[in-house]
C-alpha positions in Angstrom: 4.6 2.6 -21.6 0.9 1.7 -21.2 -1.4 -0.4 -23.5 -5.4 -0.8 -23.8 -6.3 -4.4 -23.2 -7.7 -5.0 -26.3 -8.6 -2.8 -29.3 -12.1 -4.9 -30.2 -13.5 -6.7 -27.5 -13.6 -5.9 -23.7 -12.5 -7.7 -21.1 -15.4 -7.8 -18.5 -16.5 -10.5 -16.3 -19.4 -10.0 -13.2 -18.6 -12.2 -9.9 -21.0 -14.4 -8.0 -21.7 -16.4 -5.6 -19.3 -18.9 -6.5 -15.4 -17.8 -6.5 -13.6 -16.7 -10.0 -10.2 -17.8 -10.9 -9.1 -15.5 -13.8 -5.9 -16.4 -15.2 -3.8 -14.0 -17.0 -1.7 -15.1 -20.0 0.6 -13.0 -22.4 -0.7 -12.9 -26.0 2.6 -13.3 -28.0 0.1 -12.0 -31.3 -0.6 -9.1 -29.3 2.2 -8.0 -28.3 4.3 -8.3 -32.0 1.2 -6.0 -33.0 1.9 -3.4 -30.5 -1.4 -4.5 -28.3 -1.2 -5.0 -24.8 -0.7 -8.6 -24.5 -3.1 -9.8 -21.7 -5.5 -12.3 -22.1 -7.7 -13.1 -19.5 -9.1 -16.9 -19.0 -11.9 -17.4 -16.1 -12.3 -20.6 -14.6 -9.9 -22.6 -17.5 -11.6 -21.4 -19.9 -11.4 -17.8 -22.5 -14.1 -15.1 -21.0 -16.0 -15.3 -24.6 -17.4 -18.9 -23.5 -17.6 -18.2 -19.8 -21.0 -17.9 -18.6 -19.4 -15.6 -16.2 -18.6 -13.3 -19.5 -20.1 -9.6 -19.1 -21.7 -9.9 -22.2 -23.0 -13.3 -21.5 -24.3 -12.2 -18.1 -26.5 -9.4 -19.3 -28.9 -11.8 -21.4 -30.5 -12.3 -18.2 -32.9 -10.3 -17.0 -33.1 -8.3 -14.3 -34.6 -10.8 -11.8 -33.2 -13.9 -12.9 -29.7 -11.3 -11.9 -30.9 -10.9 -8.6 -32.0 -14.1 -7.7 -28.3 -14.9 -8.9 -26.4 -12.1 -7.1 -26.5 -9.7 -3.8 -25.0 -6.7 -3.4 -21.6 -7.7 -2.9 -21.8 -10.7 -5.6 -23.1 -8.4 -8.0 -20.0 -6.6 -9.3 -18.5 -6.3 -12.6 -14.1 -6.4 -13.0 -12.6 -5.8 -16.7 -9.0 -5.8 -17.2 -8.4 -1.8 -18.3 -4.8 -1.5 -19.0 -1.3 -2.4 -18.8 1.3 0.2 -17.9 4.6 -1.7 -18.8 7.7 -0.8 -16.1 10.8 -2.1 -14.9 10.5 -4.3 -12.1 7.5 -3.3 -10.1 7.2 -4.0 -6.8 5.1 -1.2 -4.5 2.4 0.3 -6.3 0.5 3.1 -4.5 -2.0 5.9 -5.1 -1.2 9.6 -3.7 -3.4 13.1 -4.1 -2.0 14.6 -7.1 -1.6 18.1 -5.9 1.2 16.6 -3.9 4.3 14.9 -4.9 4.5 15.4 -9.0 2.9 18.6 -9.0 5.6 20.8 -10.4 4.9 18.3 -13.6 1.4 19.6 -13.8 2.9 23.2 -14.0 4.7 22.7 -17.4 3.2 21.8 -20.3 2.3 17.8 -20.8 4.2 17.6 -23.9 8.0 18.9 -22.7 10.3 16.2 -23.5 12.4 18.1 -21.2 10.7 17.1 -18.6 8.8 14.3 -18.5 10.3 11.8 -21.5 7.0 10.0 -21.4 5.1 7.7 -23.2 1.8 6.7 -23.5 -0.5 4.3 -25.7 -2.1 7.0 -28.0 0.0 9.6 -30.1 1.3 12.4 -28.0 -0.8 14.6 -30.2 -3.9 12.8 -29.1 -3.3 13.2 -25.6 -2.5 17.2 -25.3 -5.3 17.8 -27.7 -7.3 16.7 -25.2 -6.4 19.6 -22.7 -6.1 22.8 -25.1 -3.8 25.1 -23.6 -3.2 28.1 -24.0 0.1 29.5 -23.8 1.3 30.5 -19.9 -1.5 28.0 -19.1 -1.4 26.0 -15.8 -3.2 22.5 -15.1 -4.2 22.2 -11.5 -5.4 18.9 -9.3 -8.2 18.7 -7.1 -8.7 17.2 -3.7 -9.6 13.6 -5.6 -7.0 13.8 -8.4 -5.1 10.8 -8.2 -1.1 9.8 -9.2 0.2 6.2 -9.0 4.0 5.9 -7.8 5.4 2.7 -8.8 8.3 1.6 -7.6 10.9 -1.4 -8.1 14.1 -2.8 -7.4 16.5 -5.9 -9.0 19.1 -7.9 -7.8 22.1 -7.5 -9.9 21.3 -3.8 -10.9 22.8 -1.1 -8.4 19.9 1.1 -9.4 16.3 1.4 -8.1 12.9 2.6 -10.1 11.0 4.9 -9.0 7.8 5.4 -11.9 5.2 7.7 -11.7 1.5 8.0 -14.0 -1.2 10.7 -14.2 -4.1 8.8 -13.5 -6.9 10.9 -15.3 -4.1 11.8 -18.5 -2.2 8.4 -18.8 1.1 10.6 -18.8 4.2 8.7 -17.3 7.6 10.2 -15.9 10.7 8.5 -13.4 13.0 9.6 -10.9 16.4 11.2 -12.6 19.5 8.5 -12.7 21.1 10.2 -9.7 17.8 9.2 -7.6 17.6 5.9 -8.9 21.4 5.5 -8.6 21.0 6.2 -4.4 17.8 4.7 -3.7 18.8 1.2 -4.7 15.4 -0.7 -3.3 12.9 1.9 -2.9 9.6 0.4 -0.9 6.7 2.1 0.6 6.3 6.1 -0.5 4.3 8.6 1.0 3.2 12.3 0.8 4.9 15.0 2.6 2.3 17.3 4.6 3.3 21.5 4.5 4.4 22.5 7.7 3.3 25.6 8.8 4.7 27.8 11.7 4.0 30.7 13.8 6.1 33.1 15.8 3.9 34.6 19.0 4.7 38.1 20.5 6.5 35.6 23.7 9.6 34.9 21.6 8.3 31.2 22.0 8.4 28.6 19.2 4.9 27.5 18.1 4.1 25.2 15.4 0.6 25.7 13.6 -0.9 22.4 12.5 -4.0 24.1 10.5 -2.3 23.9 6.9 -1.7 19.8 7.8 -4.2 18.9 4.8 -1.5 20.8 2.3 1.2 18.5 0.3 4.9 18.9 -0.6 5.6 18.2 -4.2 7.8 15.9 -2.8 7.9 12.5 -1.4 9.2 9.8 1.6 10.5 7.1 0.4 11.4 4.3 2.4 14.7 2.3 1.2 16.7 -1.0 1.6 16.1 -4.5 2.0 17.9 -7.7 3.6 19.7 -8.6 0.2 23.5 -8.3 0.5 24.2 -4.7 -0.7 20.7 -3.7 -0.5 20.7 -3.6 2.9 22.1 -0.5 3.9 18.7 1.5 3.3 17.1 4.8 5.0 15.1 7.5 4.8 14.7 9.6 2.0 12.6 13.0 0.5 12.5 13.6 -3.3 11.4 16.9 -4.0 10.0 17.6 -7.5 10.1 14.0 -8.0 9.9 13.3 -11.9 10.9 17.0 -13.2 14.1 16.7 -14.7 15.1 20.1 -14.4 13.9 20.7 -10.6 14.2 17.2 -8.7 16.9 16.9 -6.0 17.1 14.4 -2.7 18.3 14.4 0.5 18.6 11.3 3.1 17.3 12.3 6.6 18.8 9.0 8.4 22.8 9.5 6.6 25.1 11.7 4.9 26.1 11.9 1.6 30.0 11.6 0.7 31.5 13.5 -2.2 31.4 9.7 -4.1 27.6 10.1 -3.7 27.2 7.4 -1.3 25.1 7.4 2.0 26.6 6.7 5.2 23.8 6.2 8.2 24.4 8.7 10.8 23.9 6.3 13.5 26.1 3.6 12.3 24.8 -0.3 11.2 23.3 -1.3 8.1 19.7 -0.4 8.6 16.7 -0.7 6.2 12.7 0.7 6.0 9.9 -0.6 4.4 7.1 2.2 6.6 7.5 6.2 7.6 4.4 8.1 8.6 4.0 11.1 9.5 3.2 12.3 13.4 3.0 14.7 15.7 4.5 13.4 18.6 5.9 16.0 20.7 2.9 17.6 21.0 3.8 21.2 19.5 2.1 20.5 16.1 5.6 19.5 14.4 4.9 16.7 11.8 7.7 14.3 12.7 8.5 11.3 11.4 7.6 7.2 13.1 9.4 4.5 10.9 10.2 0.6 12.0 13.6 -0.5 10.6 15.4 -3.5 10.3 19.1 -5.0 10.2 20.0 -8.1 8.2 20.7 -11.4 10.1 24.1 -12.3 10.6 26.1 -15.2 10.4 27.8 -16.1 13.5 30.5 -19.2 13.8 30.7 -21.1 17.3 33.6 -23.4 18.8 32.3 -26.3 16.4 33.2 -23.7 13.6 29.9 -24.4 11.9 27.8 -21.0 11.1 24.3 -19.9 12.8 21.9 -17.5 11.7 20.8 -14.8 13.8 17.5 -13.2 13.8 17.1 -10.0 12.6 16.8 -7.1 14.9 13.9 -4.6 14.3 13.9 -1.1 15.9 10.6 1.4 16.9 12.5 5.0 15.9 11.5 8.8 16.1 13.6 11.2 13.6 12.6 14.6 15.1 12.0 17.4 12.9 14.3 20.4 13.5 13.1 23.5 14.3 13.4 26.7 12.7 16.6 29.0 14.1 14.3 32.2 14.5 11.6 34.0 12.9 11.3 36.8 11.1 10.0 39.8 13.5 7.9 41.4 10.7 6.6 38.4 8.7 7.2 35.4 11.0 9.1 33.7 8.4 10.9 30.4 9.9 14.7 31.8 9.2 18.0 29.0 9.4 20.8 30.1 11.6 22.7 31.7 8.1 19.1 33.9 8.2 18.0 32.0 5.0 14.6 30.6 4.4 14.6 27.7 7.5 14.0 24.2 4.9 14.1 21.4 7.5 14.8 19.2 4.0 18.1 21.2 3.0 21.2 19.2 3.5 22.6 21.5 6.1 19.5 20.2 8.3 19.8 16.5 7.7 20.7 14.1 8.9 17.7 13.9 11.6 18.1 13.5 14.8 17.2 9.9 15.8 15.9 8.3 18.8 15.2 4.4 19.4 11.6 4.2 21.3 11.5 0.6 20.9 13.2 -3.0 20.2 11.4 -5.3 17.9 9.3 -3.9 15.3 11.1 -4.4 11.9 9.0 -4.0 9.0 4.9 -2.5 9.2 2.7 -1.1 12.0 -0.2 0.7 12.6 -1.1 3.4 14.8 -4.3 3.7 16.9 -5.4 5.5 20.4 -7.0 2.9 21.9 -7.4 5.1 25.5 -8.7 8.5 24.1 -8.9 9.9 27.5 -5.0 9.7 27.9 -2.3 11.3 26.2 -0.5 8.1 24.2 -1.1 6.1 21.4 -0.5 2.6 20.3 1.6 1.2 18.3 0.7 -2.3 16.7 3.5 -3.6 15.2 4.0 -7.1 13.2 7.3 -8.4 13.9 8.5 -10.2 11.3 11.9 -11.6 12.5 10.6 -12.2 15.9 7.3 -14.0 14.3 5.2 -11.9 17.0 2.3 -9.7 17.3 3.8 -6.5 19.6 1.6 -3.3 20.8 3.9 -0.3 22.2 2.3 2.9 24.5 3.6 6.1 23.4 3.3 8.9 25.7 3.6 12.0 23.5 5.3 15.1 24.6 8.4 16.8 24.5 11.0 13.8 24.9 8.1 10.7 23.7 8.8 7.6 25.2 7.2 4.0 25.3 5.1 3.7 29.0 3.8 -0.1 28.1 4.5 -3.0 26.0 2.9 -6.2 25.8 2.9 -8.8 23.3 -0.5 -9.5 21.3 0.1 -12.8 19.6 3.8 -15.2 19.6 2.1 -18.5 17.3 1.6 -16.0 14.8 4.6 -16.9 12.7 6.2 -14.6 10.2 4.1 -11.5 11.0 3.6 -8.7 8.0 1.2 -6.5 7.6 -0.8 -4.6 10.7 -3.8 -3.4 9.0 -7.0 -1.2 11.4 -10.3 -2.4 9.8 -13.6 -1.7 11.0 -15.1 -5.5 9.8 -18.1 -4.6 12.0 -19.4 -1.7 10.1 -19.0 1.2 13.2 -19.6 4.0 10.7 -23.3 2.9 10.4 -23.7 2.9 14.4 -23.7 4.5 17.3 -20.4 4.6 18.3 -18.7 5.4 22.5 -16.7 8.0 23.2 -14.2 5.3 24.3 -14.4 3.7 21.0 -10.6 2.9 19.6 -9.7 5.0 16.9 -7.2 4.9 14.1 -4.5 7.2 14.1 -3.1 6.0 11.2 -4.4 2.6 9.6 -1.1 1.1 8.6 -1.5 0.5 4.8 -1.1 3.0 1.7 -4.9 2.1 1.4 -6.9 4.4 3.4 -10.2 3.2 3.9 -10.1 4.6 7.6 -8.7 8.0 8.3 -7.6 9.7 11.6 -10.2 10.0 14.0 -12.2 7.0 12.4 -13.6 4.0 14.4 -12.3 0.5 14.1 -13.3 -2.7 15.6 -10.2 -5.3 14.3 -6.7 -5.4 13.4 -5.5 -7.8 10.7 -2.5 -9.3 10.4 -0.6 -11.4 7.4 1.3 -14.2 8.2 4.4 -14.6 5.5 5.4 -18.5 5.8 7.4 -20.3 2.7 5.3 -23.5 2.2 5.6 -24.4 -1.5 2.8 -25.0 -3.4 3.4 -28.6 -5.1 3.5 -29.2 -8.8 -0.3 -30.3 -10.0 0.5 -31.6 -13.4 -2.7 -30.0 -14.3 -3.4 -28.4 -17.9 -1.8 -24.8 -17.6 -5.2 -23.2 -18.1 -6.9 -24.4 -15.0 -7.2 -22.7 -11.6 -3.5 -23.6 -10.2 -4.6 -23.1 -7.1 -7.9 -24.9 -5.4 -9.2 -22.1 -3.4 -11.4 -24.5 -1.3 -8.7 -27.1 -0.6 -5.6 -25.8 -0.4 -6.4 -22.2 0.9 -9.3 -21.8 3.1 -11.8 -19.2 3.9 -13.7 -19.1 7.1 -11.8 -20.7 9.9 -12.3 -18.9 13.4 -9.9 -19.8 16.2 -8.9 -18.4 19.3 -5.6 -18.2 20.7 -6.1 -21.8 22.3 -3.4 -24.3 20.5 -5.9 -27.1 19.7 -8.0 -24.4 17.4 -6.0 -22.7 15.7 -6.1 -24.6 12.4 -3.0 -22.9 10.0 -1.8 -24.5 6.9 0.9 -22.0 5.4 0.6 -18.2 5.3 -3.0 -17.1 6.9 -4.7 -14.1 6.7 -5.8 -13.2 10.9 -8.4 -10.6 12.7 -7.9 -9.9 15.6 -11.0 -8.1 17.6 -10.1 -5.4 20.1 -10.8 -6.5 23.5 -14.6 -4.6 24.8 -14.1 -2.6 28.1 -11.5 -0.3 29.4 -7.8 -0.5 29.3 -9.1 -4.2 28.1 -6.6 -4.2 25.7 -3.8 -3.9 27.8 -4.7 -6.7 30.0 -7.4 -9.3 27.6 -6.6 -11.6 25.1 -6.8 -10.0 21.7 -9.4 -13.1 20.0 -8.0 -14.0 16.7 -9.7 -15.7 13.6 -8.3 -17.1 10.6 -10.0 -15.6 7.5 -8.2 -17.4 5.0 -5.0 -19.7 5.5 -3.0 -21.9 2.9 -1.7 -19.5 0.7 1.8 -21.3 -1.0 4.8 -20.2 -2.7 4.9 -21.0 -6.5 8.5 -21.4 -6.6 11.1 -19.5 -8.9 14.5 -18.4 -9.4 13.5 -14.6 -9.0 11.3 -15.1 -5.4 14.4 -17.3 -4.0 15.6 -15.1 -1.4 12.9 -14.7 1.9 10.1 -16.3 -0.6 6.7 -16.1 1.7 2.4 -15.6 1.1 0.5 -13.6 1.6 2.1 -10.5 1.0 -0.1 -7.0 2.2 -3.4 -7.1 3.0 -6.3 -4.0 2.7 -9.8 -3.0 2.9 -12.0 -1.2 0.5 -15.0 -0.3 -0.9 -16.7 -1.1 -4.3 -16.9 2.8 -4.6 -15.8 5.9 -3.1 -18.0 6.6 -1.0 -18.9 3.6 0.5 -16.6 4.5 4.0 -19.3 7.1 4.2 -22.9 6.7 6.4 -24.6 6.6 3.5 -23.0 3.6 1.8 -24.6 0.7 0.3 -21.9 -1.5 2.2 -22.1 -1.9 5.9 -18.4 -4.1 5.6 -15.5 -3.6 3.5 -14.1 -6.0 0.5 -10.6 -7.5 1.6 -7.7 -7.5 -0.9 -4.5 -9.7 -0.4 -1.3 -9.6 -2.6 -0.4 -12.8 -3.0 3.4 -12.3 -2.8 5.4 -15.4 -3.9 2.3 -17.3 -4.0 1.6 -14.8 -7.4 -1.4 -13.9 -7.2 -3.8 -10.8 -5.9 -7.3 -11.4 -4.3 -10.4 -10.2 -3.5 -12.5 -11.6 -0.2 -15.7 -10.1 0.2 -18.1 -10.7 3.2 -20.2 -12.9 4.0 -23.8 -10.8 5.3 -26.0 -13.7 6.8 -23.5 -16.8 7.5 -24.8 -19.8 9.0 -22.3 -20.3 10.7 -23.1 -18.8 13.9 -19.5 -20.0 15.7 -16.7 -17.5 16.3 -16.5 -13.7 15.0 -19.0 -13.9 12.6 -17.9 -10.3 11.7 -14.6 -12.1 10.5 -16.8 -14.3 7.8 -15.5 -13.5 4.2 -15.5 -16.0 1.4 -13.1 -16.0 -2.0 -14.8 -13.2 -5.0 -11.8 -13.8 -6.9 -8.4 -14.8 -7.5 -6.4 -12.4 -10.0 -3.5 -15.4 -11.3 -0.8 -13.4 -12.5 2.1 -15.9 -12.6 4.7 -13.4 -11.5 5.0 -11.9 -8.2 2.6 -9.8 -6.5 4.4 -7.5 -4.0 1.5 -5.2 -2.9 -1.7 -3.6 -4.8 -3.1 -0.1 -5.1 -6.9 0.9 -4.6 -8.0 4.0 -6.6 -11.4 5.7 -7.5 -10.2 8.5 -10.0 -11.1 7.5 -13.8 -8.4 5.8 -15.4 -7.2 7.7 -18.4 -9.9 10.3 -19.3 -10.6 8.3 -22.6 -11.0 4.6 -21.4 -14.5 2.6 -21.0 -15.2 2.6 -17.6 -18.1 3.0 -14.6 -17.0 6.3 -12.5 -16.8 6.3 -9.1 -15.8 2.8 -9.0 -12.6 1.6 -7.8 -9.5 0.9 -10.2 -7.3 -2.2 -8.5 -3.2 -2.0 -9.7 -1.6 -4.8 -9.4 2.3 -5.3 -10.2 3.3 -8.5 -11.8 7.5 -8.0 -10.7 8.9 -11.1 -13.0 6.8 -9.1 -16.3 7.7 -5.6 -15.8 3.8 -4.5 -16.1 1.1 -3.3 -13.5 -2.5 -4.4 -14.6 -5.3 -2.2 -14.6 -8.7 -3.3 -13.1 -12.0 -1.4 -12.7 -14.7 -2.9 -10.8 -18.4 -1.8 -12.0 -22.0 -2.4 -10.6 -22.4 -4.8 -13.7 -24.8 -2.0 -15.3 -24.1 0.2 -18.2 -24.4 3.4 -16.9 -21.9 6.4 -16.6 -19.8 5.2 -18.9 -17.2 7.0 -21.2 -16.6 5.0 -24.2 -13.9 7.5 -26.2 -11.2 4.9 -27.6 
């Protein structure tokens, strides 16, 4: 179900120089009238006396704006929408001609197969699209699709959500999915593999047709609760059409009790899966970093211990066709069937163990492009290190050279490339690292791309304590408890931390520097505290992901306004999302002054905040909004919604206004 913030007045606010802290609160009016019920409050107090009110704001002229507000300060946010869902937890935007796009095939208003719901009349939302009968809708290259998914404690079932960005139509997994994928995470797309059979009887995969999507999707399963925990691998395909979807687990098998068994034994679970070639024949593969629950040991003394967690770097090869067709060149399967590298006869996958130690989210770059490996930077979150792993690809890939990056980091999460130097507006080396794949669902770099920092999110448990102050006010002081701007190197007497930190690490300059050189790190923002409740008890830490952006999309191009990216943060436990934005001409000259971002604005959402979403695609054809601009999801987990946020150049221009 989704719901328009408000049916009279919008929600819009424009950001300074000074940081916002916009609390949102549930409406109980709203909500008995069928309204969505957020309210948004900035600074303590309602937007309709904030001087940092969009309607407020634009009483000024257009000077007395500017000598307000730069570039980056002068932005506009308004709280769209609310789509209301079970339990979110990952939110994350995928093309739409991929996974879903059987759903786009029928037509919108099946119950059959999408059981939907919306906040307008059905009738008002396929009148908008007047098809005829046989008619097909089709996605282009920017169509977007949020997948939503979530998980619960006490329910042996996961969710796995889906919405039509540009129609506002909604659809789920079937209950058999949900029913095996008990605490979905991270999804992806599935590329097309294509193949090709040469006159030499040799196997050769064809790689051209990369850019082409499954309608299905990789979803990454378990988690270290007790009967969560036995996760894996697993492709949906026709995820969300009742009458098509089915699923197969490439890391288990399936008893006749419809239960998964991992094929290589243990109690393993996934939060990241991409998508590589890593044999070097063009075969999209697949790279994941698992985990396995700590255990409790007894010694002689017969008190208990806990163990760390172990984390594993793993390769599940994809199998290759039996034969081809002589005429056609059809991949055929040993039974001379159609070869389907997802049909349960060719699952599980086979499954090699490159590396110990990472556990939960990596990134991949090739920092040496004149060799044949690239490098896996992994955040180790049981072992509270930093670790970067040397593939050598080929036909049997192995790891050639470790090294660890960082071991003060403390509870390490995310392992995000960023370019916080703004490389796409220079002239960049041929020996210029470049991302491979940029470790978050956000991609503001793509393969190929230059980057200049990896960041890193530090996941500590230091509760935030009770401030007694009215419930309206900023609960968290963004310039005392969590601060912005710190640089430190890896020396012990600078490195100022005060609960979970946001790092950047700069790429050591020179070559093979970054096998040998300290990787410099700076604090961007440290502090960040639990808000303690009964839902965020088990492994409660903050910040959660972290991700760069631009205002629009566009702005990774060479002819962006933006020279530096916007940073968001999920807060996590510490329930909250937020945006950092750069700081152009800092006085402070000390440190990585490319690492110099201050606090835009801190979403409060008073539930937990497990990751965001970044979008560009309109919103719902019919909702107010600046085009181009990007939409910000963010799942509140403890209030079954995700909230809607577009961002705007704080003009009125562009705008569709069709409520």
């Amino acid at each position: 179900m989704m719901a328009k913030t408000s049916n009279m007045r919008r929600q819009r606010f424009v950001t300074g120089k000074y940081p916002l802290y916009v609390s949102v609160k549930q409406n109980p009016t709203k909500k008995w009238l069928g309204l969505a019920e957020s309210q948004i409050y900035l600074n303590g107090t309602s937007i309709d006396k904030s001087l940092a009110s969009y309607d407020i704001f634009n009483w000024l002229d257009d000077e007395e704006r500017r000598e307000l507000h730069g570039d980056y300060e002068f932005l506009s946010l308004e709280l769209l929408a609310e789509i209301h869902v079970r339990k979110p937890g990952y939110v994350n935007i995928l093309p739409k001609g991929g996974a879903g796009s059987s759903l786009l095939r029928s037509k919108e208003g099946d119950d059959g197969v999408f059981g939907w719901k919306s906040w307008k009349l059905r009738d008002d939302i396929t009148s908008n699209f007047n098809l005829d009968e046989g008619a097909t809708l089709t996605a282009n290259d920017e169509d977007e699709r949020l997948w939503i998914t979530g998980f619960s404690l006490t329910k042996q079932r996961g969710e796995l959500h889906t919405v039509d960005v540009e129609t506002g139509t909604m659809s789920n997994v079937n209950e058999r999915t949900a029913r095996a994928i008990k605490w979905p995470n991270e999804v992806a797309s599935i590329p097309r593999q294509s193949y090709a059979d040469y006159s030499n009887d040799t196997t050769v995969v064809d790689d051209a047709r990369y850019n082409e999507l499954e309608d299905a999707l990789l979803v990454t399963d378990g988690f270290l609760v007790p009967g969560k925990d036995k996760g894996g691998l697993y492709v949906v395909r026709n995820p969300g059409n009742s009458v098509t979807e089915w699923r197969v687990c490439l890391t288990g098998v399936t008893n006749l009790q419809d239960v998964t068994i991992n094929a290589e034994g243990g109690d393993w679970f996934y939060h990241r899966a991409i998508w590589m070639d890593l044999t070097g024949d063009g075969r999209q593969s697949i790279l994941a970093a698992r985990a396995m629950l700590p255990l409790l040991k007894g010694n002689s003394g017969g008190e208990e211990r806990r163990t760390p967690g172990r984390g594993q770097l793993v390769w599940l090869e994809r199998p290759m066709p039996h034969s081809f067709d002589s005429k056609t060149g059809t991949p055929l399967d040993v039974d001379g069937t159609v070869f389907d590298p997802f049909n349960v006869r060719n699952a599980p996958w086979k499954l090699r163990v490159l590396d110990e130690g990472p556990d939960v989210m990596f990134s991949v770059a090739d920092l040496d492009p004149s060799d044949d490996t690239v490098e896996v930077i992994a955040s180790q979150f049981f072992s509270r290190k930093l670790s970067l792993h040397s593939i050598k690809r080929g036909p049997e890939p192995k790891v050639v050279f470790q090294r660890v990056i960082d071991d003060r980091c403390g509870a390490a999460f995310s392992s995000l490339l960023a370019d916080l130097d703004g490389l796409a507006t220079m002239q960049q080396s041929q020996q210029q690292p470049t991302v491979v794949d940029n470790g978050s669902t956000v991609i503001s770099l793509k393969n190929g791309d230059a980057f200049s920092h990896l960041l890193v999110t530090s996941h500590e448990c230091s509760y935030a304590e009770s401030s007694g102050q009215n419930e309206l006010e900023p609960a968290t002081d963004f310039d005392g408890d969590i601060t912005v701007g710190s640089t430190a190197t890896l020396q012990p007497d600078q490195t100022k931390i005060d609960g979970g930190s946001l790092f950047a690490y700069r790429v050591p300059a020179g070559i093979n520097a970054w096998k040998t050189k300290p990787w410099t790190r700076s604090v961007i923002a440290t502090g960040f505290k639990v808000q303690s409740q009964l839902s965020n008890m088990i492994n409660p830490g903050a910040p959660g992901f972290c991700y760069t952006f631009f205002p629009t999309r566009d702005g990774g191009s060479k002819r962006r306004k933006w020279s530096r990216p916007l940073i968001g943060l999920s807060g996590d436990c510490a329930e909250s999302a937020y945006i950092l934005r750069p700081i152009e001409d800092s006085p402070d000259t000390d440190g990585d002054r490319s690492t110099k971002y201050s606090l835009m604005c801190e979403i409060q959402c008073k539930a937990t905040v497990g990751s965001l979403a970044i979008g560009y695609g309109d919103f719902y054809q019919s909702a107010e909004q600046q085009s181009g601009y990007a939409k910000i999801y963010v799942p509140c987990y403890e209030q079954d919604k995700v909230l809607v946020f577009s961002m705007g150049s704080g003009e009125d221009e562009d705008v569709v206004d069709d409520w």
